[in-house]
NUBAGU-563552 format. One record per residue (C-alpha): residue number from 0; x, y, z. Coordinates in pm, 1 decimal, always signed. Layout:
BEGIN
<NUM <X Y Z>>;
...
// end
This chain:
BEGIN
<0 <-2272.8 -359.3 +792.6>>;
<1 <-2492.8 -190.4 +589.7>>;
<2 <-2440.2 -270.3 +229.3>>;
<3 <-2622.2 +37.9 +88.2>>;
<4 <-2444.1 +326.7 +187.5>>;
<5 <-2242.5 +340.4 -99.7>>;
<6 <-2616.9 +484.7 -247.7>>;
<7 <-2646.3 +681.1 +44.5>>;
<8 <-2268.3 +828.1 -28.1>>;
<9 <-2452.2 +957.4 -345.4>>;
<10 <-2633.4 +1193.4 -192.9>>;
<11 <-2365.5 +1381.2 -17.5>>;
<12 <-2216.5 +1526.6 -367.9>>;
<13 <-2304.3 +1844.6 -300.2>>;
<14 <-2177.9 +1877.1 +64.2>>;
<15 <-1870.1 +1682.5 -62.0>>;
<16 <-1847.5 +1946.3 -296.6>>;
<17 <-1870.6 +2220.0 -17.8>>;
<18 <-1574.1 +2064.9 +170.3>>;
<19 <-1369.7 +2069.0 -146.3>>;
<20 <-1380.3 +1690.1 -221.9>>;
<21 <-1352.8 +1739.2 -629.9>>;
<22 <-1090.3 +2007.5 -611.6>>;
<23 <-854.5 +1888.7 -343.4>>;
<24 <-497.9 +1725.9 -396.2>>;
<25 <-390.7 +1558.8 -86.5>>;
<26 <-183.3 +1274.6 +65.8>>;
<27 <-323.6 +934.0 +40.0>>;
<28 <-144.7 +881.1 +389.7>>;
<29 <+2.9 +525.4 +410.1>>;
<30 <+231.8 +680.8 +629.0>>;
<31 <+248.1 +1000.6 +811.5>>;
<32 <+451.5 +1211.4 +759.6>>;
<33 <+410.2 +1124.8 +380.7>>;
<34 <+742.3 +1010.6 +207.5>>;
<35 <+759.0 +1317.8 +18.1>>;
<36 <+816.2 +1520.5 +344.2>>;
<37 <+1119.7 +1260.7 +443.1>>;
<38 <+1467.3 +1504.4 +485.3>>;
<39 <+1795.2 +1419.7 +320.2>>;
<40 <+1971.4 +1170.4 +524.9>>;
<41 <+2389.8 +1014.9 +476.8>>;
<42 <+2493.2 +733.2 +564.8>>;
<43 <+2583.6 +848.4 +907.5>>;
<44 <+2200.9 +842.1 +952.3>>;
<45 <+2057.8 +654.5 +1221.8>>;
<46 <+2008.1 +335.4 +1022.9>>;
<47 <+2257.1 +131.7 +1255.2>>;
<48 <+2177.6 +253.2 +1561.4>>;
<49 <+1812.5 +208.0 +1499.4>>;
<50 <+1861.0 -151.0 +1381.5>>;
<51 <+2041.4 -198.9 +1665.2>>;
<52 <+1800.2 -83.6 +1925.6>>;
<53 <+1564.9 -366.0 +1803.2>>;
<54 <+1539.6 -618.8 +2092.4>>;
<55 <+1666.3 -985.1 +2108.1>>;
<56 <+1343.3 -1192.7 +2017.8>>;
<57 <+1158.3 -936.7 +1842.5>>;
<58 <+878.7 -989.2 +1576.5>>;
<59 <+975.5 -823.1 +1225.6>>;
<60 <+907.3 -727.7 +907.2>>;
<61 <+1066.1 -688.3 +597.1>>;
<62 <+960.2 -589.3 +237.8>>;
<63 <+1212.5 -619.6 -67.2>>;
<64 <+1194.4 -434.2 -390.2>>;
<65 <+1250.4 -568.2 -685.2>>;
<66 <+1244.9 -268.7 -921.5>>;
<67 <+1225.2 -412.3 -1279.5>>;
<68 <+961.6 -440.6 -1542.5>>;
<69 <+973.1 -640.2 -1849.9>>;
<70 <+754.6 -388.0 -2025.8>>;
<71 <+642.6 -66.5 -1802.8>>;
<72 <+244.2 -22.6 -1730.1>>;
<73 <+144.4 +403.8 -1836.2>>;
<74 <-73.8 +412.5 -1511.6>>;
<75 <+213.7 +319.8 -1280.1>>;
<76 <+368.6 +544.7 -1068.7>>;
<77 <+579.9 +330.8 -870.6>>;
<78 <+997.3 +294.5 -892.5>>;
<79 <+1059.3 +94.7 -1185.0>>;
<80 <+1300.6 +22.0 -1483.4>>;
<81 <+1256.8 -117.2 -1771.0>>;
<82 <+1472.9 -443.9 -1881.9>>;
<83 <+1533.1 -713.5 -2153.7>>;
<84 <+1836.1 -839.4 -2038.7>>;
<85 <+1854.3 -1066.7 -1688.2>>;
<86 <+2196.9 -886.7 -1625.5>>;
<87 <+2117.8 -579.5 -1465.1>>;
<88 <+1865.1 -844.7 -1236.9>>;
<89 <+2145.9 -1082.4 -1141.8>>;
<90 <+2376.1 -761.4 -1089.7>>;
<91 <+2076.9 -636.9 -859.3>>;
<92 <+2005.6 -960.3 -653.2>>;
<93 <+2410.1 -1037.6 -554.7>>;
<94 <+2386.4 -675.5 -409.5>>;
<95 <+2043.6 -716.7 -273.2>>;
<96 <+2180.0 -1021.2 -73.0>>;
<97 <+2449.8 -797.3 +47.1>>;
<98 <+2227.4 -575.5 +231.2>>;
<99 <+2046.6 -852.6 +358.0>>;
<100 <+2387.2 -1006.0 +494.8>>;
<101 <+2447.7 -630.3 +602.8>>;
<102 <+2120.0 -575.8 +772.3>>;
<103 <+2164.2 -907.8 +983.4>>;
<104 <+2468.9 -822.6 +1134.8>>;
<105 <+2287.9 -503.2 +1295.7>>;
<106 <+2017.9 -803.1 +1398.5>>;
<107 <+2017.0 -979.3 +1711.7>>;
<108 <+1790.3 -1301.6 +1704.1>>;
<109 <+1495.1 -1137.2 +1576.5>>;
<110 <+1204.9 -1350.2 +1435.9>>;
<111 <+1047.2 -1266.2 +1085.5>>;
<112 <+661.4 -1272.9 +1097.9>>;
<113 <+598.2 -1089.3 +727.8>>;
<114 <+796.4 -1090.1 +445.9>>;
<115 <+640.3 -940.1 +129.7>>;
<116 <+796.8 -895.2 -237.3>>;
<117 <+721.9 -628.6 -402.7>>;
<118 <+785.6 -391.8 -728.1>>;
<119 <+856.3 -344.8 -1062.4>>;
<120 <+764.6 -725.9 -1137.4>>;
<121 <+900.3 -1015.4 -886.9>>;
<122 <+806.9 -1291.5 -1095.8>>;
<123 <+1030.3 -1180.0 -1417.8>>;
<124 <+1269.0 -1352.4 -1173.2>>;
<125 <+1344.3 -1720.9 -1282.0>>;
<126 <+1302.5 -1983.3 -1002.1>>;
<127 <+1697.1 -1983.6 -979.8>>;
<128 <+1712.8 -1635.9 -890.4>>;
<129 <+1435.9 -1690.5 -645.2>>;
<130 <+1557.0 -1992.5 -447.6>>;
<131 <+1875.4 -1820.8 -415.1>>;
<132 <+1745.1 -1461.2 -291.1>>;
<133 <+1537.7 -1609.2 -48.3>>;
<134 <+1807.1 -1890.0 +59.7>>;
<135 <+2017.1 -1592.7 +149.7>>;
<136 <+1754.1 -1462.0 +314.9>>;
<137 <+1689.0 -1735.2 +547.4>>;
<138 <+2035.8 -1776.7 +590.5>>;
<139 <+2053.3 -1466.6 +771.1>>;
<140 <+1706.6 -1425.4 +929.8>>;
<141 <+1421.5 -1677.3 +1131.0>>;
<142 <+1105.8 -1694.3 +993.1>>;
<143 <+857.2 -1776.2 +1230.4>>;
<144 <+710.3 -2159.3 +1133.4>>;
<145 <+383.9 -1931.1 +1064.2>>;
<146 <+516.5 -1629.0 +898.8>>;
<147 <+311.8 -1467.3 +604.3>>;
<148 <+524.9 -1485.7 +280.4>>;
<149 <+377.4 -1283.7 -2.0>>;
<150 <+464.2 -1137.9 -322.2>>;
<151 <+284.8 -938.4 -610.6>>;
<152 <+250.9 -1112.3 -883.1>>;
<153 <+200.2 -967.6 -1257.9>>;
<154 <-38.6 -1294.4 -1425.4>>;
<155 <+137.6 -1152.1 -1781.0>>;
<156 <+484.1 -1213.7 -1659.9>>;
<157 <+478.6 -1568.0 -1457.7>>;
<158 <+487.9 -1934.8 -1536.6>>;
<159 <+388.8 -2246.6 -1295.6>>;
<160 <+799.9 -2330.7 -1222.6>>;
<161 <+839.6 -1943.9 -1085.2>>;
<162 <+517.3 -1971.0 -846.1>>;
<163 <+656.7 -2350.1 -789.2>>;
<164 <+984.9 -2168.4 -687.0>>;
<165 <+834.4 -1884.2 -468.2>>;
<166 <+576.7 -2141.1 -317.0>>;
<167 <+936.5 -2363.6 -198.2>>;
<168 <+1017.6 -2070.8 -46.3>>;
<169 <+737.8 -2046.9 +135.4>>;
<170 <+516.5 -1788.2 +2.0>>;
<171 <+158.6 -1845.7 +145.7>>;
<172 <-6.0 -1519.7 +21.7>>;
<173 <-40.1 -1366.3 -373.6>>;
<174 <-66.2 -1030.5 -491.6>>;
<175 <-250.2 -1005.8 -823.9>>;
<176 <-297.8 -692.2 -1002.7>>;
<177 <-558.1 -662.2 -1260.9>>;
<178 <-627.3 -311.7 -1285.0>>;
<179 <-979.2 -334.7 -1520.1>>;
<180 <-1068.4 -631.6 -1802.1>>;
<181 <-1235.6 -443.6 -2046.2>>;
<182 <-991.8 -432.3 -2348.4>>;
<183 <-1031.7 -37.9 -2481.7>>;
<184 <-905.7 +49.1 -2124.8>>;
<185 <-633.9 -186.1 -2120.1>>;
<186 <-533.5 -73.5 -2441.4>>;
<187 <-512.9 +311.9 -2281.4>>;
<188 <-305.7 +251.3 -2001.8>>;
<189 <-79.5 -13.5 -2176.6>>;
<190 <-177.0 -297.3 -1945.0>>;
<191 <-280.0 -558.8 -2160.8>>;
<192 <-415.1 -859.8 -1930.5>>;
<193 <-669.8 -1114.6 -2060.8>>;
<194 <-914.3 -1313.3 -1812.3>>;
<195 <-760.1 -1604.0 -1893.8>>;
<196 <-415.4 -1552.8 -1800.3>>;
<197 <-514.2 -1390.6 -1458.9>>;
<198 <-791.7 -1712.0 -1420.5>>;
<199 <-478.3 -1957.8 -1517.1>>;
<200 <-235.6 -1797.5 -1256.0>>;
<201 <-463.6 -1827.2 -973.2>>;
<202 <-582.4 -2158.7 -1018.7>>;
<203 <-184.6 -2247.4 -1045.2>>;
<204 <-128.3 -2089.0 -727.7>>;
<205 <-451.6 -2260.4 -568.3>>;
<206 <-305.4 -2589.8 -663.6>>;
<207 <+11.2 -2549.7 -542.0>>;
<208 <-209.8 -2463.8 -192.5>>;
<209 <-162.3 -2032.3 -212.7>>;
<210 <-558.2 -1993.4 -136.3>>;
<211 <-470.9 -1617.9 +35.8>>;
<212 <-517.4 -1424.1 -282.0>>;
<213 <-577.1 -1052.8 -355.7>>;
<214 <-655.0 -909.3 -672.0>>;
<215 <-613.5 -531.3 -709.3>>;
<216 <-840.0 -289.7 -911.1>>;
<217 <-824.1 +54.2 -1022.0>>;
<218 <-1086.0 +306.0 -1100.6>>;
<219 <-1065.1 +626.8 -1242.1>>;
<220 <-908.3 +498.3 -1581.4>>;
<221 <-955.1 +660.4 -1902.4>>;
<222 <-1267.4 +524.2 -2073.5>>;
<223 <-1385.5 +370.9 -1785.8>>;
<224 <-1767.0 +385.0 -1732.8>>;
<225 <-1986.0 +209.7 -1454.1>>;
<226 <-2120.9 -38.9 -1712.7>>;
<227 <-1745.3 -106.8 -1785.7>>;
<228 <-1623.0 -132.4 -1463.7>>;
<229 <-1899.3 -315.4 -1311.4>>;
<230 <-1817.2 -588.2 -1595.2>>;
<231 <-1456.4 -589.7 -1422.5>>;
<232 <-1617.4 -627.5 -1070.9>>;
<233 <-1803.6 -899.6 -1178.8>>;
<234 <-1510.9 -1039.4 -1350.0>>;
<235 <-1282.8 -1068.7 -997.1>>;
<236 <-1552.7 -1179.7 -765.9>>;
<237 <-1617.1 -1470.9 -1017.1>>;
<238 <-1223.6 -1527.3 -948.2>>;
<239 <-1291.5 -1533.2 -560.2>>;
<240 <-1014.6 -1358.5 -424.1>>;
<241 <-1024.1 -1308.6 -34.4>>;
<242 <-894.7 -952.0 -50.9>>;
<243 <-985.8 -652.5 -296.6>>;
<244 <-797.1 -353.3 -311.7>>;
<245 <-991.7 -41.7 -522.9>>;
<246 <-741.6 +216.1 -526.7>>;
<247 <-839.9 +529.0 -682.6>>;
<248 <-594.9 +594.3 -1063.7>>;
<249 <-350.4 +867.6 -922.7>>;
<250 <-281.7 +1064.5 -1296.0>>;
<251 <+52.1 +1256.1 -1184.4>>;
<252 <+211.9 +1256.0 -1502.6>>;
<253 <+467.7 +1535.4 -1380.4>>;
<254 <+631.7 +1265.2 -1128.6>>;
<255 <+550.1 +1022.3 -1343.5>>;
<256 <+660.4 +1063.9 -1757.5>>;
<257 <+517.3 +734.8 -1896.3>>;
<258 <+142.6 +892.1 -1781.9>>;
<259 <+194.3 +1102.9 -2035.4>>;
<260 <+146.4 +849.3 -2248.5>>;
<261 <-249.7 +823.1 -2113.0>>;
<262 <-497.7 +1034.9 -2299.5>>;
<263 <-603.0 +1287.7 -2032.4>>;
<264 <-942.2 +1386.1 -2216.3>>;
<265 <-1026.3 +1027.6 -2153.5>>;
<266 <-1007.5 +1007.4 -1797.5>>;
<267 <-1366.5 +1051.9 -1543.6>>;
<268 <-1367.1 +1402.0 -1380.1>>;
<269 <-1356.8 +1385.2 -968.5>>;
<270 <-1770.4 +1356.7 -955.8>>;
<271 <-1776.5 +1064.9 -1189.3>>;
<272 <-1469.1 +924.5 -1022.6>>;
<273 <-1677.3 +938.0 -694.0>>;
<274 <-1985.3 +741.3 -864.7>>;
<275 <-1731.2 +462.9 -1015.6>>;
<276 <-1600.9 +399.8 -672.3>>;
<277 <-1957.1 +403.0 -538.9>>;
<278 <-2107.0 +163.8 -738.9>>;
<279 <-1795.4 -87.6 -721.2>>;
<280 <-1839.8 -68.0 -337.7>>;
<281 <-2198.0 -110.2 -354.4>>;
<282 <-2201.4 -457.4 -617.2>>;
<283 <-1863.4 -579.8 -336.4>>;
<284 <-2076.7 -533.0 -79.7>>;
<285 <-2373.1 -729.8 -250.2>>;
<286 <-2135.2 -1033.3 -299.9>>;
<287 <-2050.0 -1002.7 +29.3>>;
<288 <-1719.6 -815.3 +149.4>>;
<289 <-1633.5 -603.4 +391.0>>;
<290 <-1513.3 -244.0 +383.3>>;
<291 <-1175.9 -204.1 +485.1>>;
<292 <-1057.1 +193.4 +545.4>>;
<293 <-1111.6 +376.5 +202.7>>;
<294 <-1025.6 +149.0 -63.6>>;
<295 <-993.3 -260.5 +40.6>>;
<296 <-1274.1 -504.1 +55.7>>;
<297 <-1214.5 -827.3 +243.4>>;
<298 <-1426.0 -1153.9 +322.4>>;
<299 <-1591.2 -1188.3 +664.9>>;
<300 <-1365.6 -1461.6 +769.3>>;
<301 <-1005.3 -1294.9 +623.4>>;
<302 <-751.1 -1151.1 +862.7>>;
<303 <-847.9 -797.5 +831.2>>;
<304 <-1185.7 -857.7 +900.8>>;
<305 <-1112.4 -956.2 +1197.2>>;
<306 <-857.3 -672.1 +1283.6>>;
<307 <-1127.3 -414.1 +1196.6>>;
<308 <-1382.6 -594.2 +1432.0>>;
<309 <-1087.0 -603.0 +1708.3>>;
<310 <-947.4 -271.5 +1637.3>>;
<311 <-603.3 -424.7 +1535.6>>;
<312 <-571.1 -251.6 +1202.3>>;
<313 <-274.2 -64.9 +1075.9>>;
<314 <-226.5 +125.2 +695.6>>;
<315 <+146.7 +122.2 +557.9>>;
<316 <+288.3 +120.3 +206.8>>;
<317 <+166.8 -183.7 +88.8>>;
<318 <-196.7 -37.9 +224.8>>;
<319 <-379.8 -208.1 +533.9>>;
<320 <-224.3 -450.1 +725.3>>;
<321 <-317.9 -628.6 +1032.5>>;
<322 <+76.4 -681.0 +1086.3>>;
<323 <+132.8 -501.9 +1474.7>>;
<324 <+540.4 -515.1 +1430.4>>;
<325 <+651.5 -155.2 +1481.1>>;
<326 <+983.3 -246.2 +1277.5>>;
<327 <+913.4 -288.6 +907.9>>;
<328 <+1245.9 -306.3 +756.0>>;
<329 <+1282.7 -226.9 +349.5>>;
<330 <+1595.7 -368.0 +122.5>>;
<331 <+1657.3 -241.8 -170.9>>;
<332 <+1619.9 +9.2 -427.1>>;
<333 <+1385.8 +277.3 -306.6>>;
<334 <+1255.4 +32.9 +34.9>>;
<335 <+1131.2 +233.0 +318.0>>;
<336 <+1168.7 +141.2 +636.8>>;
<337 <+945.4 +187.8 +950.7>>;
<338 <+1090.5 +234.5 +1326.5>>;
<339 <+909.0 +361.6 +1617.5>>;
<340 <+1127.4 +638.5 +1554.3>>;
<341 <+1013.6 +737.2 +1219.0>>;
<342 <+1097.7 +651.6 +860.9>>;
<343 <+1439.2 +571.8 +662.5>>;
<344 <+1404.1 +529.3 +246.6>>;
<345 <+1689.2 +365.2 +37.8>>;
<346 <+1825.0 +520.7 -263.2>>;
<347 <+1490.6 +609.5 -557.0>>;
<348 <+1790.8 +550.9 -814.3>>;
<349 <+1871.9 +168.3 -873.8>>;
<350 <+2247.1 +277.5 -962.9>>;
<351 <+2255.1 +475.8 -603.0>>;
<352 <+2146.7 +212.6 -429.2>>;
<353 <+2384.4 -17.6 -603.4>>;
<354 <+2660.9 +196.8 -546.7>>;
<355 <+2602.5 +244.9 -161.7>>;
<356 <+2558.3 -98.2 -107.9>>;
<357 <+2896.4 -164.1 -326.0>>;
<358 <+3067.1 +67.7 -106.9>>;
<359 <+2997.0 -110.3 +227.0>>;
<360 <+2739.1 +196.1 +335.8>>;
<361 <+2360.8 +184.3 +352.9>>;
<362 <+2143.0 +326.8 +123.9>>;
<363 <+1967.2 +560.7 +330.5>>;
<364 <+1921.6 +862.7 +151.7>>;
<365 <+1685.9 +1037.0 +293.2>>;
<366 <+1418.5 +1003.0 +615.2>>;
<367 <+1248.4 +1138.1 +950.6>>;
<368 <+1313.5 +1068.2 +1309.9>>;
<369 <+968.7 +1205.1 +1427.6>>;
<370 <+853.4 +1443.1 +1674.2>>;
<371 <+600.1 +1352.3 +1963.5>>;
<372 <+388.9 +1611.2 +1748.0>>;
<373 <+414.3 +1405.3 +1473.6>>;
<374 <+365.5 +1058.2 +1630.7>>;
<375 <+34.6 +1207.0 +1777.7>>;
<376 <-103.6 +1320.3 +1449.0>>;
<377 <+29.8 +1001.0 +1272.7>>;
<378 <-204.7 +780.9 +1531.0>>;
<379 <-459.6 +1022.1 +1471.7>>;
<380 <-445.5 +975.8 +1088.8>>;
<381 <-395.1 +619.7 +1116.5>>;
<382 <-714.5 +587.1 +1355.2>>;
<383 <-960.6 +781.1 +1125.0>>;
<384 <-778.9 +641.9 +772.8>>;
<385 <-838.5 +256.9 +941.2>>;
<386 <-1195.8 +324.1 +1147.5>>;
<387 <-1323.5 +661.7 +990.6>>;
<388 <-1304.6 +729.8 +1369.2>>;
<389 <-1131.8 +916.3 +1614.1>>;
<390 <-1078.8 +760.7 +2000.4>>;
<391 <-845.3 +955.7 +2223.1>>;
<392 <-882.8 +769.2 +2500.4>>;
<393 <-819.8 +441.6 +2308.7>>;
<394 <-466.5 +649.6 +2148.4>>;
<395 <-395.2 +740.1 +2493.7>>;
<396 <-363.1 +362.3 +2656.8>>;
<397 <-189.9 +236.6 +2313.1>>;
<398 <+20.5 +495.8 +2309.9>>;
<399 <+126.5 +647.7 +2609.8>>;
<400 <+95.6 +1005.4 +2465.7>>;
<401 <-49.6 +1284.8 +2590.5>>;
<402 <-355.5 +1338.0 +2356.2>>;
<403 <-452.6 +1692.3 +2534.9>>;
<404 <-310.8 +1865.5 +2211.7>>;
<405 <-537.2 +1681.5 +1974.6>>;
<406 <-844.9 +1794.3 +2132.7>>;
<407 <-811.0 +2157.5 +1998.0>>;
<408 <-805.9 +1977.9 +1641.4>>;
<409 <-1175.2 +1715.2 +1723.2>>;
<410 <-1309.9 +2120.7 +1767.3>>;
<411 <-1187.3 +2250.6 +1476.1>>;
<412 <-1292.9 +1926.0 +1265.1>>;
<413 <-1639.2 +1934.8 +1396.7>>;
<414 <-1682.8 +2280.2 +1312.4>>;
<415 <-1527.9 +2231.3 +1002.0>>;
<416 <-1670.9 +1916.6 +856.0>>;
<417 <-2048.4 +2011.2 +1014.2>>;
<418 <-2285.1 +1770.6 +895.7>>;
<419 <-2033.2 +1460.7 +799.3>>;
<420 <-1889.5 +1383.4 +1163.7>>;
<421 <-1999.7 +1309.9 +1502.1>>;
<422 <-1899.7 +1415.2 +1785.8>>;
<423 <-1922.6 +1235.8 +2123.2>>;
<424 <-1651.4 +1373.2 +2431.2>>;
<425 <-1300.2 +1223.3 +2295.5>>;
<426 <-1398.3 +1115.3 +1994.7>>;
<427 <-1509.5 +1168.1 +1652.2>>;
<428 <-1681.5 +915.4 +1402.9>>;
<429 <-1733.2 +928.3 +1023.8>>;
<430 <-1979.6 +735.6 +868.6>>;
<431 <-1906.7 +502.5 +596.2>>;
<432 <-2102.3 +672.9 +316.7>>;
<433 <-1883.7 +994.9 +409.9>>;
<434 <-1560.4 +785.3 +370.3>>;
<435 <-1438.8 +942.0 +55.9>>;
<436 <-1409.9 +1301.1 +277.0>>;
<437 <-1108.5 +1084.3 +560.6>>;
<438 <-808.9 +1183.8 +318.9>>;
<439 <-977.4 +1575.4 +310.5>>;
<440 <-1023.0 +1529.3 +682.2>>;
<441 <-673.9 +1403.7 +766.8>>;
<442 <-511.7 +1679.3 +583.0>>;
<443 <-677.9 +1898.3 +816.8>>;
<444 <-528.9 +1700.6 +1106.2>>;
<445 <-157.2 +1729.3 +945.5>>;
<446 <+67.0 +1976.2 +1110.4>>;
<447 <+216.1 +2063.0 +775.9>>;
<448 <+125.9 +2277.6 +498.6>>;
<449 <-0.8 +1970.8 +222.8>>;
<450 <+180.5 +2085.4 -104.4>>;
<451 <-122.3 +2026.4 -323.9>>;
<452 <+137.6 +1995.2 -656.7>>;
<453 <+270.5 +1695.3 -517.6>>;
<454 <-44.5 +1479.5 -510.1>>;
<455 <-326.3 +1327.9 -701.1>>;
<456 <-674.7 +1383.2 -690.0>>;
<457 <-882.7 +1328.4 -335.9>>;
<458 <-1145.5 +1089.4 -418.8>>;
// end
């Protein structure tokens, strides 16, 4: 791959500019339809039936939430709570285990292949808390002798008996985030997070044999520069991780309060956002990883490298995945579940969910059972937001749908998007120093109006 298209990329401002790249709000489409277009759903929802319909022997997934934070980070957006006390945690797991014990009995014999723990914080649990979430887990499911176990992990908030306690457990894979080391920009978005303690965790987690390890970046920060940020870079490839996830700092501060908190005159404009990302890409690239889709850099020998040479990728809420399982199945506070009939999300509020589960109900609240429409245009969107590329034929025989509608929408996006795609028959190929423009082009694809209020910045 050629490492110097992230220079390249550079001179495309203006055309980027053209096709609205600084101005734009749009999805960043882990899933389509985006969660924010999911209906109101009851209990009476399909969650039951659609369990149900998963086969004897199937391959699974599952993701838990764990939705509290000992202290809450100003750039996060995600569903979190603050707490001090370990009783609203206990009070969480013991209901937590009885969706699990719920789930199973709408199960037949499936095998779990992923499992991945996410948040708010997982490791403010204490190992007690942790053997016995995931003993009740394997009490009611089969991981597969080889499943991939992993869990995010805040280097602030951990100690070596809680990464003894998840590595018992089985987790093979760690989640690191580290968002950007220099101090003044910690200070801004209320992450404070020294080299040391994120250098101490991982070498814990090395010697305890976790050697799958991905540290996650942000740019776009307030008083983030390139000199500053390049520091960073240089900072986690010292640390070796196998995986690097760049995601772009969504400032939403109207779904999200504590942004408010984050001094907006302080934070890069879209065109300096787009050289920050460009010359992080470019110094990855010298130490020798591997693009992933828009925002996740990988060593030549990891898993996704692989999927992206075999064209095995996939992009869902965790980001990109080379997990194939078309059942992805979320527990607990604000979890969203995957089907290959569309999308079912648990209760936002942590007292909803508890009182659903309490009740003897799911916690579906809301959801989609898609459309062929809409599973056309998600494969579409998933195609370009894994491989910058479009392949109808290639849709057609994984898919079994008829792709005759999308070909009215390849015209319109090479007229559209002149001079940044290419068009050959069925399909349509963007090159990787025109990457930042897939989340403009996808909208384009979507079959809905994109409520530009709703979303971050493009790029």
């Amino acid at each position: 791959m050629d490492r110097t298209v992230h220079v390249g990329a550079m001179k495309h401002e203006n055309l980027f500019a053209r096709h609205g790249l600084f101005d734009a709000r749009v999805p960043r489409y882990t899933s389509y339809p985006p969660a924010n277009r999911f209906v109101p759903m009851t209990d009476a929802a399909p969650t039951a039936d659609w369990m149900s319909a998963i086969p004897s022997g199937a391959k699974v997934s599952f993701y838990m939430h764990i939705p509290f934070c000992r202290r809450l980070c100003w750039f996060c957006a995600c569903r979190t709570q603050g707490t001090k006390s370990d009783t609203a945690v206990e009070n969480y797991l013991r209901v937590l285990e009885v969706e699990i014990h719920k789930t199973a009995r709408h199960l037949t014999d499936v095998i779990v292949e992923r499992v991945h723990i996410g948040g708010g914080t997982p490791t403010l649990l204490h190992p007690h808390m942790i053997t016995r979430l995931m003993h009740a887990f394997d009490a009611a499911f089969d991981r597969s002798k080889h499943a991939e176990f992993s869990v995010e992990i805040d280097p602030t908030e951990v100690d070596h008996p809680r990464l003894e306690a998840f590595v018992a457990a089985g987790m093979n894979r760690a989640s690191l985030g580290v968002q950007d080391f220099e101090p003044k920009v910690q200070a801004a978005i209320g992450r404070e997070q020294s080299l040391l303690q994120t250098q101490t965790c991982m070498a814990q987690l090395r010697a305890l044999g976790v050697n799958s390890i991905n540290l996650d970046i942000l740019y776009g920060l307030p008083f983030q520069t390139k000199d500053t940020l390049l520091a960073t870079v240089q900072k986690v490839i010292d640390l070796d991780p196998d995986r690097i996830a760049a995601f772009g700092y969504a400032h939403v501060p109207w779904m999200s309060r504590r942004q408010t908190m984050i001094p907006e005159d302080a934070l890069p404009d879209p065109r300096q956002r787009l050289r920050l990302f460009n010359v992080l890409a470019e110094r990855l690239f010298q130490a020798g990883y591997i693009q992933i889709g828009i925002d996740h850099f990988v060593k030549p020998k990891d898993s996704l490298a692989k999927a992206l040479a075999e064209h095995r990728l996939h992009r869902n809420f965790q980001g990109y995945t080379d997990d194939a399982s078309p059942w992805l199945i979320g527990l607990g506070a604000s979890a969203i579940s995957k089907y290959p009939k569309g999308y079912l999300h648990n209760a936002t509020s942590t007292s909803d969910y508890l009182t659903n589960i309490k009740r003897g109900e799911f916690a579906t609240k809301r959801g989609i059972e898609m459309t062929q429409s809409q599973h056309l245009t998600a494969a579409l969107i998933e195609q370009l937001m894994c491989y910058g590329r479009i392949d109808l034929s290639r849709i057609a025989d994984e898919t079994r749908l008829d792709t005759s509608p999308a070909v009215a929408k390849l015209d319109s996006l090479e007229t559209k998007f002149q001079g940044l795609v290419q068009r050959i028959g069925d399909c349509l190929h963007i090159p990787l120093d025109a990457y930042p423009m897939l989340r403009i082009i996808a909208a384009h694809l979507d079959n809905a109006k994109v409520d530009t209020s709703a979303h971050a910045v493009a790029v």
